[in-house]
C-alpha positions as CSV (number, residue, x, y, z in Angstrom):
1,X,6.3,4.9,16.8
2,X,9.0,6.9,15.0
3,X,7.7,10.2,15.2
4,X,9.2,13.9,15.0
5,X,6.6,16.9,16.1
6,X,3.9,14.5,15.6
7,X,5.0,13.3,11.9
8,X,5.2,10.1,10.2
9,X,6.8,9.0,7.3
10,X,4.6,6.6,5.3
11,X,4.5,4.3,2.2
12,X,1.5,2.1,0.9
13,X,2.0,-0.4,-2.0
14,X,-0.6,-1.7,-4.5
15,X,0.9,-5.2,-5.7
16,X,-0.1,-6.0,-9.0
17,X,-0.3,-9.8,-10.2
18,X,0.8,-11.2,-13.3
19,X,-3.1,-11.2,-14.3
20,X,-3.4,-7.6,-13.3
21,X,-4.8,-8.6,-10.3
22,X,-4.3,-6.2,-6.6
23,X,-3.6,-7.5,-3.5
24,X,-6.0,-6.3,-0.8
25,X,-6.1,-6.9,2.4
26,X,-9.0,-6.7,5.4
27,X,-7.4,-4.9,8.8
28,X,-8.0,-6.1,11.9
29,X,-7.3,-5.4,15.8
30,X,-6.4,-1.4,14.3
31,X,-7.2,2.2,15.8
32,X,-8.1,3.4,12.2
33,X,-10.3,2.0,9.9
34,X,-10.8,-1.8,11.5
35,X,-12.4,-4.1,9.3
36,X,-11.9,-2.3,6.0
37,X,-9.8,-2.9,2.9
38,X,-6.3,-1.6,2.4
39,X,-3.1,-2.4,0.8
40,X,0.5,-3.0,2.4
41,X,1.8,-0.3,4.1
42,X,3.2,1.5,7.3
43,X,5.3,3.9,8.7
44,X,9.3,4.3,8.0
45,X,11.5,3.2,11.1
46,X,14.5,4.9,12.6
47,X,17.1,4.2,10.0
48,X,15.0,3.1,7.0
49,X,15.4,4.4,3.4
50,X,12.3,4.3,1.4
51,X,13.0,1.3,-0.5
52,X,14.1,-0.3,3.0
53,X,10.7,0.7,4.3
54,X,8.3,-0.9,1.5
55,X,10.3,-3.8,1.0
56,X,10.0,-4.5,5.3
57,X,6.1,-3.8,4.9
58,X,5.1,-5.6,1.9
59,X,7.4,-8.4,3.6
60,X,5.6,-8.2,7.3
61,X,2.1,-7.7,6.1
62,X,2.5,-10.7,3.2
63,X,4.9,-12.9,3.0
64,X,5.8,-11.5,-0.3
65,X,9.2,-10.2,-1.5
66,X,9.1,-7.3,-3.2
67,X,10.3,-7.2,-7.2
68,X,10.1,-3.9,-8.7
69,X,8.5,-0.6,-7.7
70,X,6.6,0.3,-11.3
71,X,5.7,3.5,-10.3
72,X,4.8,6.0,-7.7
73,X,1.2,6.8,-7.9
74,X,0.6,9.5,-5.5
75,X,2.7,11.8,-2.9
76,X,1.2,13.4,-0.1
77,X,0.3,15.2,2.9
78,X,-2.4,14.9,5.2
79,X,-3.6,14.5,8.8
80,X,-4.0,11.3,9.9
81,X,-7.2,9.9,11.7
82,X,-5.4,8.6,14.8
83,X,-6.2,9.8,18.2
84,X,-3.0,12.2,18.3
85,X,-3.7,13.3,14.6
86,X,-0.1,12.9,13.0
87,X,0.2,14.5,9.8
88,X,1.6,12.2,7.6
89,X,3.9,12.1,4.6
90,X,3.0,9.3,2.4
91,X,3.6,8.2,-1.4
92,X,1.7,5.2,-2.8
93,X,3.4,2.9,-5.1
94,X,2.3,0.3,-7.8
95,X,4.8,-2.8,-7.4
96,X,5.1,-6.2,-8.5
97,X,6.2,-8.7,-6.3
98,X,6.8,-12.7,-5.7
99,X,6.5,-15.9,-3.4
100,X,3.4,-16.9,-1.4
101,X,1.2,-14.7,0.7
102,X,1.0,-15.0,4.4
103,X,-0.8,-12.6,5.7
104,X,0.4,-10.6,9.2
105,X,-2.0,-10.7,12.1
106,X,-2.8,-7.4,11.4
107,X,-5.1,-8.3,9.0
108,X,-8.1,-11.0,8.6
109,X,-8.2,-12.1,5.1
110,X,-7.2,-11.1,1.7
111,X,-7.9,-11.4,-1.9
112,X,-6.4,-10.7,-5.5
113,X,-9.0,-8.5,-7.5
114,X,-9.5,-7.1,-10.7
115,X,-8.6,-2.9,-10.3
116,X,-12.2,-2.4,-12.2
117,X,-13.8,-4.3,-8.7
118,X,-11.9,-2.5,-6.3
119,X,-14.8,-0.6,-6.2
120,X,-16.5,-3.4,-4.5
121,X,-14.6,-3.4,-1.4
122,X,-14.8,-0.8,1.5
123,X,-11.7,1.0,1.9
124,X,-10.5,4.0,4.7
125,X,-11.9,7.4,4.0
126,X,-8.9,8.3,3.1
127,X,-9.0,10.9,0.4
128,X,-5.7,10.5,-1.2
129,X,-6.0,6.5,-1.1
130,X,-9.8,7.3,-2.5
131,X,-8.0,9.1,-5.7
132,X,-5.5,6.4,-6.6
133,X,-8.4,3.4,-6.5
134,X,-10.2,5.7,-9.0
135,X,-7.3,5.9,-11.4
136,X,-6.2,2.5,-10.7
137,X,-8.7,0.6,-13.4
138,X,-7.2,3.3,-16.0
139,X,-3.2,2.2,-15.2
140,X,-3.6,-1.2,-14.4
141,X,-5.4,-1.3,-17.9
142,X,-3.0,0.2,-20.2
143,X,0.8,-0.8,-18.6
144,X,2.6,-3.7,-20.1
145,X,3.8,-5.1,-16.6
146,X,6.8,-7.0,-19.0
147,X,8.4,-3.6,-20.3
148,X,8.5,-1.7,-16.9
149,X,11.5,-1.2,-15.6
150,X,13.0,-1.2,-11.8
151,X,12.3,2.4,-9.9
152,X,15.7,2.8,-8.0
153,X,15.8,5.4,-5.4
């Protein structure tokens, strides 16, 4: 784990279909919230940039090669719920991506779902993750996935 004084450097990614569908996925075999919902993500590595970092997640956890980042839809800070309680850096992005998924065997199962049934599936009690799946419905509704442009960083 690439950790300095007990931070991490994290990035999670909703993926967002061309039906406006999200890409969850159930964890398995994990020290925090086992058998729940959650989206691609992890921790930055020695030598990662951010888009480095999402692109390798999405691409471990899915199969899936990352397309465009539409937006960032939260930045924060928080301690984690692992054993050692890191605090944690983390921004959330909404991205679109392509090709098949395969999930990693970090995770059980997944499934594309409407934002508005998100709220069907038991995700982490994680606060700032809780936020964006509120909003979600809202942005997924009312972006035109065809006019969004590339976030470079």
């Amino acid at each position: 784990m690439n950790r300095f004084n007990n931070v991490i450097l994290g990035q999670k990614a909703f993926i967002v279909n061309s039906n406006k569908e999200i890409l969850i996925l159930k964890r398995q075999n994990s020290e925090v919230y086992n058998d729940l919902w959650d989206v691609p993500g992890g921790k930055l590595e020695e030598g990662d940039s951010l888009l480095e970092a999402i692109t390798r997640e999405i691409r471990e956890e899915t199969g899936l090669q990352l397309e465009k980042i539409i937006t960032i839809l939260s930045s924060s800070k928080f301690q984690g719920q692992a054993s050692d309680k890191p605090i944690i850096f983390r921004n959330i992005y909404l991205v679109q991506a392509k090709g098949n998924v395969v999930i990693s065997n970090e995770h059980l199962e997944y499934r594309w779902v409407r934002a508005l049934d998100l709220g069907n599936y038991i995700f982490g009690n994680d606060k700032d993750l809780q936020e964006v799946l509120k909003q979600l419905p809202n942005i997924i509704n009312n972006i035109d996935l065809s006019k969004q442009n590339t976030l470079l960083f």
